[in-house]
The first five atom37 places (N, CA, C, CB, O) and aatype in JSON, in Angstrom:
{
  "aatype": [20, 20, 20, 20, 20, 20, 20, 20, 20, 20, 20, 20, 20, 20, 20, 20, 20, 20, 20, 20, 20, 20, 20, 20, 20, 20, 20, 20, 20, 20, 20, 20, 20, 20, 20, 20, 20, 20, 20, 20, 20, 20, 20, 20, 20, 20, 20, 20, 20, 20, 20, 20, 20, 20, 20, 20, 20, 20, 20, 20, 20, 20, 20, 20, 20, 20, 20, 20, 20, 20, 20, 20, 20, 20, 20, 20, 20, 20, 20, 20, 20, 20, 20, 20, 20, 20, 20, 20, 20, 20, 20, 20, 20, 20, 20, 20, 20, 20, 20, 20, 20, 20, 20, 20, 20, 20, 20, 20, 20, 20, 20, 20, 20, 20, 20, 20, 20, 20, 20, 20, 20, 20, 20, 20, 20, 20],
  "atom_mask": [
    [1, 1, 1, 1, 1],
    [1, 1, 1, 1, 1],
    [1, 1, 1, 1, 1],
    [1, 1, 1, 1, 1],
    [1, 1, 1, 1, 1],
    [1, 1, 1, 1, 1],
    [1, 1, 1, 1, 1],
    [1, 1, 1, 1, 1],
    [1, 1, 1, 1, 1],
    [1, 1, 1, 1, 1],
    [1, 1, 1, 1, 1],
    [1, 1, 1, 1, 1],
    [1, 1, 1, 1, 1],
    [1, 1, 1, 1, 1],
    [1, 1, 1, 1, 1],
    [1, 1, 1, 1, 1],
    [1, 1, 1, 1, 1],
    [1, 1, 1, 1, 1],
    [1, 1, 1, 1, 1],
    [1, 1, 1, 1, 1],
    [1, 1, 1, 1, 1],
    [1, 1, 1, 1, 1],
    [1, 1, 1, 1, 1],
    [1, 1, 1, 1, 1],
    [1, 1, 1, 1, 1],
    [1, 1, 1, 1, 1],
    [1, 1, 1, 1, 1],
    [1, 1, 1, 1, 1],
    [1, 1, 1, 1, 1],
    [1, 1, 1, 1, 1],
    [1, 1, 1, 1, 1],
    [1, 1, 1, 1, 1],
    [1, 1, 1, 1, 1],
    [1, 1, 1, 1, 1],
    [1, 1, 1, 1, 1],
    [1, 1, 1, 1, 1],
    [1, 1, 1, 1, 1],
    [1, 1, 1, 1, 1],
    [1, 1, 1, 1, 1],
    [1, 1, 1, 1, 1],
    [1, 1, 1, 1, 1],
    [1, 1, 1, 1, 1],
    [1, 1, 1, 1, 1],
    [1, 1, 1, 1, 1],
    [1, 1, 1, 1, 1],
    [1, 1, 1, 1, 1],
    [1, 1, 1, 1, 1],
    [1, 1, 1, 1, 1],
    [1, 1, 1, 1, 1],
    [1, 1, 1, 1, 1],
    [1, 1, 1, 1, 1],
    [1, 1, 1, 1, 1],
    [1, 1, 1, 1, 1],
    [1, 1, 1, 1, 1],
    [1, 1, 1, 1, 1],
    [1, 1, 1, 1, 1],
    [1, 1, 1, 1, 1],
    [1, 1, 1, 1, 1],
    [1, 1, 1, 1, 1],
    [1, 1, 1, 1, 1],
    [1, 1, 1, 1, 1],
    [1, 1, 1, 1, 1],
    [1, 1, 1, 1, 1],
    [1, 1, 1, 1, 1],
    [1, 1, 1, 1, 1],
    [1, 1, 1, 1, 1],
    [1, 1, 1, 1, 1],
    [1, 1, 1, 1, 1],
    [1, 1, 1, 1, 1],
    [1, 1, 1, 1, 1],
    [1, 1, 1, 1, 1],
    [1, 1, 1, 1, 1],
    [1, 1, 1, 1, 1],
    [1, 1, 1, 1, 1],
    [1, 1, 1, 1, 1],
    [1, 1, 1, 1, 1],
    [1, 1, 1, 1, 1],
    [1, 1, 1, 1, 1],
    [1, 1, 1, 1, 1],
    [1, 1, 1, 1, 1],
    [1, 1, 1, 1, 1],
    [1, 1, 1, 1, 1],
    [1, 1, 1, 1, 1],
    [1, 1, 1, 1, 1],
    [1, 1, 1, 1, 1],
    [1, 1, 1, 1, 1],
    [1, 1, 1, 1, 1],
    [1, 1, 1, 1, 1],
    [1, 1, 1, 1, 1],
    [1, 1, 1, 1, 1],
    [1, 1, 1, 1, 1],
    [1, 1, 1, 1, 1],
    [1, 1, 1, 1, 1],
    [1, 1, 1, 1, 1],
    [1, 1, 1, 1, 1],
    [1, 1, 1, 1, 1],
    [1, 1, 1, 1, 1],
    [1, 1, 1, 1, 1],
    [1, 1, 1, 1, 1],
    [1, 1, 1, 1, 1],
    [1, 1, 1, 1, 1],
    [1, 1, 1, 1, 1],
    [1, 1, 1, 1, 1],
    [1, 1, 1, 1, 1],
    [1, 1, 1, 1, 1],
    [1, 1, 1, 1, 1],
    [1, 1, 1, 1, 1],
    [1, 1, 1, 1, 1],
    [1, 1, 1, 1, 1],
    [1, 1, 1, 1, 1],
    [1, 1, 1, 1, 1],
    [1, 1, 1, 1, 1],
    [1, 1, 1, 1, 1],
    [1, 1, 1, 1, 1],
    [1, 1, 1, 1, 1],
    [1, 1, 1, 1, 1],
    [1, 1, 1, 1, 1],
    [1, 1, 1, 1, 1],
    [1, 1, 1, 1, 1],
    [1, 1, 1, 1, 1],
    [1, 1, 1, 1, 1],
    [1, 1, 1, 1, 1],
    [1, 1, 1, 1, 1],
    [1, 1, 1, 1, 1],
    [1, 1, 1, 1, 1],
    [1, 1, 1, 1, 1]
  ],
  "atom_positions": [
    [[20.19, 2.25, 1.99], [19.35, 1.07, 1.85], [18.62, 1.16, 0.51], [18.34, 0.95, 3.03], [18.48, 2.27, 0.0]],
    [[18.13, 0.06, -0.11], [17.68, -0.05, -1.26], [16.59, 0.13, -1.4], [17.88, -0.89, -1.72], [16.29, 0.32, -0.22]],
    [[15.5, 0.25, -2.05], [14.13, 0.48, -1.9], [13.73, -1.26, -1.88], [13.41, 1.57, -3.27], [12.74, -1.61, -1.24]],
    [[14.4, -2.12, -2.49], [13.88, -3.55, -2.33], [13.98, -3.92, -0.8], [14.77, -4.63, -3.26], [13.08, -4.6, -0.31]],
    [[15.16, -3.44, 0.05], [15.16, -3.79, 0.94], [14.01, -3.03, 2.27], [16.45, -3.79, 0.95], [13.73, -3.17, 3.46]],
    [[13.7, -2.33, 1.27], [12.29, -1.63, 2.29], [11.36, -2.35, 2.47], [11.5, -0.44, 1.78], [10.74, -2.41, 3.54]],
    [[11.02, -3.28, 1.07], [9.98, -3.87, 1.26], [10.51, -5.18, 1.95], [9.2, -3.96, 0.03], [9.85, -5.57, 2.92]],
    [[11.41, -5.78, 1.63], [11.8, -7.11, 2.03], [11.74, -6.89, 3.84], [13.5, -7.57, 1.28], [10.88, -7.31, 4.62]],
    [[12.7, -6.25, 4.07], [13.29, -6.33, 5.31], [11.95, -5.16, 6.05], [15.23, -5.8, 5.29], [11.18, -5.69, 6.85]],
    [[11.79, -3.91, 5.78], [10.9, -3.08, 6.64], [9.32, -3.58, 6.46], [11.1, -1.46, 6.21], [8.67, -3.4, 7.49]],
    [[8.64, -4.1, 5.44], [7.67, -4.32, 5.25], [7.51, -5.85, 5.39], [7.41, -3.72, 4.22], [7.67, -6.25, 6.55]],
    [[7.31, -6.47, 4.79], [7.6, -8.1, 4.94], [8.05, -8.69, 5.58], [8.07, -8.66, 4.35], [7.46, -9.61, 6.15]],
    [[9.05, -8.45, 5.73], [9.71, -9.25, 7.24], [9.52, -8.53, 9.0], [11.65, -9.25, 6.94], [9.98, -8.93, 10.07]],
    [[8.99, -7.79, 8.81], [8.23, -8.03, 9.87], [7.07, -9.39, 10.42], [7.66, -6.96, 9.74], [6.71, -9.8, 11.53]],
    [[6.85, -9.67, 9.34], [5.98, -11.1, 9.38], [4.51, -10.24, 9.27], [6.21, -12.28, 11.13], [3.66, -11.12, 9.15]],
    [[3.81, -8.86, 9.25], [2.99, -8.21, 9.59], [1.97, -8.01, 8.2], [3.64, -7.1, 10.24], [0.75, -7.96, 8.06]],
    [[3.2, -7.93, 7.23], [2.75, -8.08, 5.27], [3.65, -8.96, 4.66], [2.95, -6.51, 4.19], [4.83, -9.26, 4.52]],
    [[1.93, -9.35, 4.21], [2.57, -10.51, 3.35], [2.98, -10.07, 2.41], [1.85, -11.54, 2.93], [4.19, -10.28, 2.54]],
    [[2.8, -9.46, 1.24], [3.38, -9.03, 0.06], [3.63, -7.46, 0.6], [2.35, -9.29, -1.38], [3.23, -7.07, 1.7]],
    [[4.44, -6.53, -0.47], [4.9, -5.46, -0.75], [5.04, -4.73, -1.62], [5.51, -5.46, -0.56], [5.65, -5.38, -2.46]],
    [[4.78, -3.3, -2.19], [5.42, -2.53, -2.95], [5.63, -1.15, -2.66], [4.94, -2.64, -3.96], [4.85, -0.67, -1.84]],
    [[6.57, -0.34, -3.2], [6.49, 0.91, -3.11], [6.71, 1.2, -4.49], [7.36, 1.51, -2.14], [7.29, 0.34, -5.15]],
    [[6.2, 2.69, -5.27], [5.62, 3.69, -6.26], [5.94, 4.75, -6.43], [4.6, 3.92, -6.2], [5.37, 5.39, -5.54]],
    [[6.68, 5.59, -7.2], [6.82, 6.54, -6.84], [5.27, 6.89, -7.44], [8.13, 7.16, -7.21], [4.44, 6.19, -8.01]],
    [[5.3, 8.82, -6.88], [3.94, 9.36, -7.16], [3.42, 9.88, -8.56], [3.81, 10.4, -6.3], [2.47, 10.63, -8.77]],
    [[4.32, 9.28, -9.5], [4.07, 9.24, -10.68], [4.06, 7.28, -11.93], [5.24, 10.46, -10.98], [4.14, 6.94, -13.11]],
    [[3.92, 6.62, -10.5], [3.13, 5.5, -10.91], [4.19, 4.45, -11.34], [2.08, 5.89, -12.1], [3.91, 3.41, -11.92]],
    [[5.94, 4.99, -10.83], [6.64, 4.08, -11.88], [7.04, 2.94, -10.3], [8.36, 5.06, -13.07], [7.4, 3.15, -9.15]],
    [[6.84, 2.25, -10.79], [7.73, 1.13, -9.31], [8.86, 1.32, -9.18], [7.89, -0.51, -9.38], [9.62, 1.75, -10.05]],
    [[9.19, 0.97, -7.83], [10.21, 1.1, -6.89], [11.02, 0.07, -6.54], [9.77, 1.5, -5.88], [12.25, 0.04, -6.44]],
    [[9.94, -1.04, -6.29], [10.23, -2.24, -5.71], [9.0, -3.24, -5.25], [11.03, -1.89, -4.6], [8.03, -2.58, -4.87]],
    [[8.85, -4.35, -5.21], [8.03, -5.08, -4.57], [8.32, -6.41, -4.93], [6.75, -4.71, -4.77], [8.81, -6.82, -5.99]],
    [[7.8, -7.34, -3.46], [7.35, -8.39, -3.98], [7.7, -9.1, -4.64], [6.73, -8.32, -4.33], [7.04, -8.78, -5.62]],
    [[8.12, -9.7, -4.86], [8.28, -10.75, -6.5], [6.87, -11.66, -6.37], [10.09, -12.2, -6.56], [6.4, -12.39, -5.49]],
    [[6.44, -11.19, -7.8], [5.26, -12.19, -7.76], [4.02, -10.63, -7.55], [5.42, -13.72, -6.04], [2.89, -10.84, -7.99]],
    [[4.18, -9.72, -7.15], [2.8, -8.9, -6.52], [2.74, -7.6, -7.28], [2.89, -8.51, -4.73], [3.11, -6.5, -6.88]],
    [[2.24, -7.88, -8.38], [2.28, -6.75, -9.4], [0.79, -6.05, -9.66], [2.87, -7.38, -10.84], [-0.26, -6.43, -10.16]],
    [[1.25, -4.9, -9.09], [0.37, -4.02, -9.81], [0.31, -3.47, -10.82], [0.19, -3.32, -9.41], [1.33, -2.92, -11.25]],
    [[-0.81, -3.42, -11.5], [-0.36, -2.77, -13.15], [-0.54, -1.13, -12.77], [-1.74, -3.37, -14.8], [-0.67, -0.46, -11.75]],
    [[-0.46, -0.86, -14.47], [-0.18, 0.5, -14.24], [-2.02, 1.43, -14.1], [0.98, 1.04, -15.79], [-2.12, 2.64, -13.87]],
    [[-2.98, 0.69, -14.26], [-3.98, 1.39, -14.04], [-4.8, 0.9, -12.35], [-4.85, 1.17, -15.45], [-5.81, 1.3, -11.77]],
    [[-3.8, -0.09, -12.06], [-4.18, 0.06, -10.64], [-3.8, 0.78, -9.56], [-4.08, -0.8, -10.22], [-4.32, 0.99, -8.46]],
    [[-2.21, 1.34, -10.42], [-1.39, 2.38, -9.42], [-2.58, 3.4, -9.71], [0.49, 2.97, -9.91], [-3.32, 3.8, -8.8]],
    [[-2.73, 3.83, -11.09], [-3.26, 5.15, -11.25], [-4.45, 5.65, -10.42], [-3.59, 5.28, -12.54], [-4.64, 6.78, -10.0]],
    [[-5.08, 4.72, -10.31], [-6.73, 4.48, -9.51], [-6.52, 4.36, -7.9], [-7.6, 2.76, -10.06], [-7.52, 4.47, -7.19]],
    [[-5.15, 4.12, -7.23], [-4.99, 4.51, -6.16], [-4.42, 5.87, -5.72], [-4.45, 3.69, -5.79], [-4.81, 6.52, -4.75]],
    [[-3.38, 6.2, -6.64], [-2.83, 7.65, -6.72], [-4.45, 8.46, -6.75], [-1.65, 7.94, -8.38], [-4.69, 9.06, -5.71]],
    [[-5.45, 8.53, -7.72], [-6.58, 9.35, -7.6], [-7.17, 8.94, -6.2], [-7.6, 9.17, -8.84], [-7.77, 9.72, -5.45]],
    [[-7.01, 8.04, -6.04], [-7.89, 7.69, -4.64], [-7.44, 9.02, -3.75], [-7.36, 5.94, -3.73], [-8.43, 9.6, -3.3]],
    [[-6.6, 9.42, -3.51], [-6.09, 9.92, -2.65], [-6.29, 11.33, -2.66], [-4.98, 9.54, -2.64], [-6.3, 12.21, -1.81]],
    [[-6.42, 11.29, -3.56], [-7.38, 12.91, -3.94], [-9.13, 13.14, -4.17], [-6.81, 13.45, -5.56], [-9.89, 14.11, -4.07]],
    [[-9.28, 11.93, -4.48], [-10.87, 11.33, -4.68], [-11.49, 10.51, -4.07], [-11.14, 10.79, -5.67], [-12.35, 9.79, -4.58]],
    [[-11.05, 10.47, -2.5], [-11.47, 9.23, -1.76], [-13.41, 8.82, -1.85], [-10.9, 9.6, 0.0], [-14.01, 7.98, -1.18]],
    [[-13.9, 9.68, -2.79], [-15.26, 9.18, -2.79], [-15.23, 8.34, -4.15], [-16.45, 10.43, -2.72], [-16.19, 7.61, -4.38]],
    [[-14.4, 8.38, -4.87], [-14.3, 7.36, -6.45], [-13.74, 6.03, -5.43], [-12.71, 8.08, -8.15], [-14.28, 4.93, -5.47]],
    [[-12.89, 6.25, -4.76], [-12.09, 5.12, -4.01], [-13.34, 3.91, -2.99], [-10.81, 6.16, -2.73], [-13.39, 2.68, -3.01]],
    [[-14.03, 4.7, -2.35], [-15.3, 4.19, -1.77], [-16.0, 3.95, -2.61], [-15.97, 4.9, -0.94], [-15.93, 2.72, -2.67]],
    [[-16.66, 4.26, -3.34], [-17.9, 3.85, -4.15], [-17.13, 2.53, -4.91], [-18.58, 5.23, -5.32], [-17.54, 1.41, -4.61]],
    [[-16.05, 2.67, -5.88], [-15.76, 1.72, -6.4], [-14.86, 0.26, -5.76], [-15.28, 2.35, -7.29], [-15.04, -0.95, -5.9]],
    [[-14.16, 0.83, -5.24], [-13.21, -0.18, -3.94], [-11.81, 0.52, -5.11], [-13.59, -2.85, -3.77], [-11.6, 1.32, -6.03]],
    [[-11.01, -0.75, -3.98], [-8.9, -0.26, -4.59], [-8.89, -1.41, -5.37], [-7.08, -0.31, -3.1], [-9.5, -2.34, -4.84]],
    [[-8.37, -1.67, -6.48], [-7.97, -2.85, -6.94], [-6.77, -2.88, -7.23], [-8.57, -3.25, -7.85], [-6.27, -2.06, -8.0]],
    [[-5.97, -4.06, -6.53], [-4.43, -4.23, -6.62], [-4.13, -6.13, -6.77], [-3.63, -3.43, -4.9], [-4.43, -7.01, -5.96]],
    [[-3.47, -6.25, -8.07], [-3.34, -6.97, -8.46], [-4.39, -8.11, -9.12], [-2.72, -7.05, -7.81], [-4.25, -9.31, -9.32]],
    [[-5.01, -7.58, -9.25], [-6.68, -7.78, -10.3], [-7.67, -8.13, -8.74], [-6.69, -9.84, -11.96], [-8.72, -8.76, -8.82]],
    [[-7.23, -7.7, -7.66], [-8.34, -7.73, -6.97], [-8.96, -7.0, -6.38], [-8.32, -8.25, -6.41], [-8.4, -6.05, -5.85]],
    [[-10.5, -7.19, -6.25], [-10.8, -5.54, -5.76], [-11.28, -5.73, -4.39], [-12.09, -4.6, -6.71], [-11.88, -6.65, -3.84]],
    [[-10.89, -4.73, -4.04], [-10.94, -4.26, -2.17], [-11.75, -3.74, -2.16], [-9.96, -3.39, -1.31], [-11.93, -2.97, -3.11]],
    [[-12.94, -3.84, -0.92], [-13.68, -3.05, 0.1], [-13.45, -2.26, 0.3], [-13.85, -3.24, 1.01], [-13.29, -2.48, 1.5]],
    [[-13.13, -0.87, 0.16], [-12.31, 0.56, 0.99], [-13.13, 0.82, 2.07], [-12.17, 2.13, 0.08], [-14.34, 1.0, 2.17]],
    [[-12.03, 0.82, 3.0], [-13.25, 1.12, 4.52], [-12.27, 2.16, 4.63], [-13.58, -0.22, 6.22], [-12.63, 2.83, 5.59]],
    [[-11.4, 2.55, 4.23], [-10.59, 4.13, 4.88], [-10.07, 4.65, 3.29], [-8.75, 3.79, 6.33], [-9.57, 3.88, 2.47]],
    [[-10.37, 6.43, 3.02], [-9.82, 7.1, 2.09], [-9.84, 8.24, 2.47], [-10.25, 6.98, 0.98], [-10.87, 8.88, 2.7]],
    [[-8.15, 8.82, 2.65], [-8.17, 10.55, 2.75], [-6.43, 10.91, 1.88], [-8.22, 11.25, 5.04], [-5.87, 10.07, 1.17]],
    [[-6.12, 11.68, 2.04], [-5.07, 11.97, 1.34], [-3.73, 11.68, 1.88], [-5.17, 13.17, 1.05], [-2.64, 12.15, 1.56]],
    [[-4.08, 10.77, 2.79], [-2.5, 9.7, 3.36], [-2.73, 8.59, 3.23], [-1.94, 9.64, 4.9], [-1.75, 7.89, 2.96]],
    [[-3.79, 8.04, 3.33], [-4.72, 6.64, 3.63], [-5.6, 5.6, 2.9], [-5.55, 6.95, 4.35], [-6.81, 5.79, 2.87]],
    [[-5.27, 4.96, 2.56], [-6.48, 3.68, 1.78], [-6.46, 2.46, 2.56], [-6.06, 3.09, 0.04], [-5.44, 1.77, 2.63]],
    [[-7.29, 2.23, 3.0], [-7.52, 1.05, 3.52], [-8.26, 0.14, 3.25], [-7.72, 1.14, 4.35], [-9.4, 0.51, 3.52]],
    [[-8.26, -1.65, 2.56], [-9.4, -2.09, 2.15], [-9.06, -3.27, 2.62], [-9.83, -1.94, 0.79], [-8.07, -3.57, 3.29]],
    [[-10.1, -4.04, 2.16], [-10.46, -5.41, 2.73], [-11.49, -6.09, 2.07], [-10.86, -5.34, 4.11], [-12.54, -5.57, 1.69]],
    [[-10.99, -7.9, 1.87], [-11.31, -8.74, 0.98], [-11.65, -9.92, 1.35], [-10.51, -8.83, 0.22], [-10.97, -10.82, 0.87]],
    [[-12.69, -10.28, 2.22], [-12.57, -11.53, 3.09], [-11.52, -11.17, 4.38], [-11.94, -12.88, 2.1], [-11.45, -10.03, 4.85]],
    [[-10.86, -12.08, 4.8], [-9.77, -12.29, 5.6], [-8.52, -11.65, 5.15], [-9.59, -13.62, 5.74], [-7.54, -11.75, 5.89]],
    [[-8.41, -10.93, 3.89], [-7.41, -10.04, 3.02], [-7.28, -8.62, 3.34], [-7.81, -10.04, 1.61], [-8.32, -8.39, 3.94]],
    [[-6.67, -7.64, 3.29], [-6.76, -6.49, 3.12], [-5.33, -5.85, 2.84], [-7.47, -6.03, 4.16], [-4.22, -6.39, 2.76]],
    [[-5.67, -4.7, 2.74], [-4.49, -3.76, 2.25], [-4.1, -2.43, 3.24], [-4.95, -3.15, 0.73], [-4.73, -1.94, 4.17]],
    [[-2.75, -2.07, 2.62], [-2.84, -0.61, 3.73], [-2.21, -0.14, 2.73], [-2.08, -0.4, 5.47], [-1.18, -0.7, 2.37]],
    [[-2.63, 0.85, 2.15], [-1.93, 1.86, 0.95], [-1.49, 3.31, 2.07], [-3.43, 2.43, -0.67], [-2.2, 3.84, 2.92]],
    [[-0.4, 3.56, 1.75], [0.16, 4.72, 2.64], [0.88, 6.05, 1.2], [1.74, 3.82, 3.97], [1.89, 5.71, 0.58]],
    [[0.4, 7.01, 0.99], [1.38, 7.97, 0.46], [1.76, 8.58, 1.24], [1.1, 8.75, -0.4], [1.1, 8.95, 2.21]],
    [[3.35, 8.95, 0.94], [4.53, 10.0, 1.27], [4.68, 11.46, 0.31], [5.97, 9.12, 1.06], [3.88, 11.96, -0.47]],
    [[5.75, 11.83, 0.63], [5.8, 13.05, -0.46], [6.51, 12.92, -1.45], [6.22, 14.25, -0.03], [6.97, 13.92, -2.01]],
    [[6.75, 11.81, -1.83], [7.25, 11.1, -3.15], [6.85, 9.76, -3.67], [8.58, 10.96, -3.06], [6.88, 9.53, -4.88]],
    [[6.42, 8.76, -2.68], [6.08, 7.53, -2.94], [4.39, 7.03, -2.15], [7.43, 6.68, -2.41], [3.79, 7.58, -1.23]],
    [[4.11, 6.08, -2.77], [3.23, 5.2, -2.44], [3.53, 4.17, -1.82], [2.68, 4.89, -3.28], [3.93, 3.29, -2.59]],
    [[3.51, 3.8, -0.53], [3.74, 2.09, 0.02], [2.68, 1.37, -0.19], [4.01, 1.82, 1.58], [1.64, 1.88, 0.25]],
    [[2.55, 0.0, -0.89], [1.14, -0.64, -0.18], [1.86, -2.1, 0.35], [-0.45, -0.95, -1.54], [2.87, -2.7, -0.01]],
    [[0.71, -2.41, 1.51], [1.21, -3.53, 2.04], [-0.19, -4.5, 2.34], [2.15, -3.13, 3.39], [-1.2, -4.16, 2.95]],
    [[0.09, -5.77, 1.71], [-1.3, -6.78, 1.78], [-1.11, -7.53, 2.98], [-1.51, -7.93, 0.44], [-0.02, -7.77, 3.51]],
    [[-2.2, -7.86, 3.37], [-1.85, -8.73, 4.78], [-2.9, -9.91, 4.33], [-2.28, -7.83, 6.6], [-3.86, -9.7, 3.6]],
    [[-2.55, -11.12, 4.88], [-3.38, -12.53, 4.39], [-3.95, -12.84, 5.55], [-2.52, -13.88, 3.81], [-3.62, -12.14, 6.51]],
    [[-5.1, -14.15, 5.82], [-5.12, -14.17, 6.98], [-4.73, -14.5, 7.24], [-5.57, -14.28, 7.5], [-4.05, -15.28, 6.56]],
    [[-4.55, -14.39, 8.81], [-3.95, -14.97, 10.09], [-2.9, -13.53, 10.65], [-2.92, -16.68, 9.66], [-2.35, -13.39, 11.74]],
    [[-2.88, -12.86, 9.77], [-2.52, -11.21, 9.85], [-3.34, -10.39, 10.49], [-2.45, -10.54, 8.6], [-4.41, -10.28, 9.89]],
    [[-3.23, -9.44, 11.99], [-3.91, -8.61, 12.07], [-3.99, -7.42, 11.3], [-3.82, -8.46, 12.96], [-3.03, -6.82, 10.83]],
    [[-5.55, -7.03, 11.15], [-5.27, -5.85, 10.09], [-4.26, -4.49, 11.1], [-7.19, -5.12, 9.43], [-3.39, -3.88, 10.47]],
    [[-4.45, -4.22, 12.29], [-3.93, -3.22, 12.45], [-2.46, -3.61, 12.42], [-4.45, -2.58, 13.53], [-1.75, -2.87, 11.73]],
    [[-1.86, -4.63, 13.02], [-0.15, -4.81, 12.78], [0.24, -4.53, 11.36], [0.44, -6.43, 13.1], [1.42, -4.21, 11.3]],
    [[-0.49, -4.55, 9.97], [0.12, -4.25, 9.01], [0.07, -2.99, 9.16], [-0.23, -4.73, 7.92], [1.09, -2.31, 9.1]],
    [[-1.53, -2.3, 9.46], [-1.33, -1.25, 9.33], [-0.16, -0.14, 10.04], [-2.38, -1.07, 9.46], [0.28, 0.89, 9.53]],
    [[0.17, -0.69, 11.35], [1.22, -0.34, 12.0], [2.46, -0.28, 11.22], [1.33, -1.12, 13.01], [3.05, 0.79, 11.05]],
    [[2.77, -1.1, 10.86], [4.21, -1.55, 9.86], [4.17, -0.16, 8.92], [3.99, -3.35, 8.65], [4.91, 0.82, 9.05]],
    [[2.79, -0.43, 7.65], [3.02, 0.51, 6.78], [2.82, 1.98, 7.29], [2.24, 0.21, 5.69], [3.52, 2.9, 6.87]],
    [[2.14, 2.11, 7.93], [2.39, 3.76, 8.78], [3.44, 3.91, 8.79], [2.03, 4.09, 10.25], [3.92, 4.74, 8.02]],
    [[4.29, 3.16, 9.68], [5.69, 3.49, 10.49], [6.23, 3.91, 9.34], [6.61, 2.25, 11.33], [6.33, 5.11, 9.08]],
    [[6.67, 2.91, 8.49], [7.7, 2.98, 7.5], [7.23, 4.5, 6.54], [7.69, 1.35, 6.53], [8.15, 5.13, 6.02]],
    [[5.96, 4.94, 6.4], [5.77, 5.95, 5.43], [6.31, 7.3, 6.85], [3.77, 5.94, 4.58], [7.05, 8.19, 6.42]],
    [[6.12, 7.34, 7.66], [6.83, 8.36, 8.56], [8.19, 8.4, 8.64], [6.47, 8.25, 9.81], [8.84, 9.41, 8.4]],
    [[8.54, 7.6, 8.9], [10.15, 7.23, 8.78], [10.52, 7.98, 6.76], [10.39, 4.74, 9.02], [11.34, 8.8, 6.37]],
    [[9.5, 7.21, 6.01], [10.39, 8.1, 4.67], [9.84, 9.09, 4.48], [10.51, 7.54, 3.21], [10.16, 9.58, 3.4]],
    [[8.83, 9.89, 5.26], [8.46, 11.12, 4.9], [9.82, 12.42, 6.1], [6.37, 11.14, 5.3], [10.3, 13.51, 5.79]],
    [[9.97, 11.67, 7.26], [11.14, 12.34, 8.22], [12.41, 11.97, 7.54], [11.18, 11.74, 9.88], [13.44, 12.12, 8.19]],
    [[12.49, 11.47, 6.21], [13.97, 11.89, 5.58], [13.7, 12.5, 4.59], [14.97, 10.85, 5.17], [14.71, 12.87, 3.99]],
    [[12.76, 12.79, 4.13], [12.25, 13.58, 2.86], [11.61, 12.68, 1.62], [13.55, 14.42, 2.25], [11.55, 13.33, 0.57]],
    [[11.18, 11.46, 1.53], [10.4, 11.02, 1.03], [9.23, 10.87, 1.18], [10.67, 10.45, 0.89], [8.57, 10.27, 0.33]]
  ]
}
């Protein structure tokens, strides 16, 4: 399977996230979205998150010039929220997933989605 089709078909089409991307852990994209770009100092500032979840809280996540609430940061986990918006950033042992949910999205069904899928590529070795 393709990494586009991770996001299309495992992430997004679930109906659970609205947009998609995956990263590897050196910041280069994988896949996402068309249309949902993160630049390269927003990857970077989530990659530290994950080692710095108190830079991640104090400041919020910003993905795609917007900045998130972080209500969750540890070294698997970012979680934020923007109004009725939020995010679920998941690292693996090679990649970054993040998945946005809009409203009318529960936050935990995305978060469900992007969990799953980062277990699933961490139990094949990603």
């Amino acid at each position: 399977m393709s990494w586009q089709a991770y996001v299309d078909d495992n992430l997004v089409g679930t109906g659970h996230v609205t947009k998609g991307a995956i990263f590897g852990l050196n910041g280069a994209q994988w896949s996402a979205t068309p249309g949902f770009e993160v630049n390269a100092s927003e990857i970077k500032e989530i990659i530290a998150g994950f080692t710095n979840s108190d830079q991640a809280i104090t400041h919020g996540i910003h993905v795609c010039g917007v900045k998130y609430l972080t209500l969750k940061a540890d070294d698997r986990s970012i979680y934020g929220k923007k109004g009725s918006d939020g995010i679920c950033i998941v690292k693996t042992g090679q990649a970054v997933l993040i998945g946005l949910y809009a409203e009318g999205i529960q936050p935990g069904a995305c978060t469900k989605v992007v969990e799953g899928l980062a277990d699933y590529l961490i139990s094949v070795g990603y």
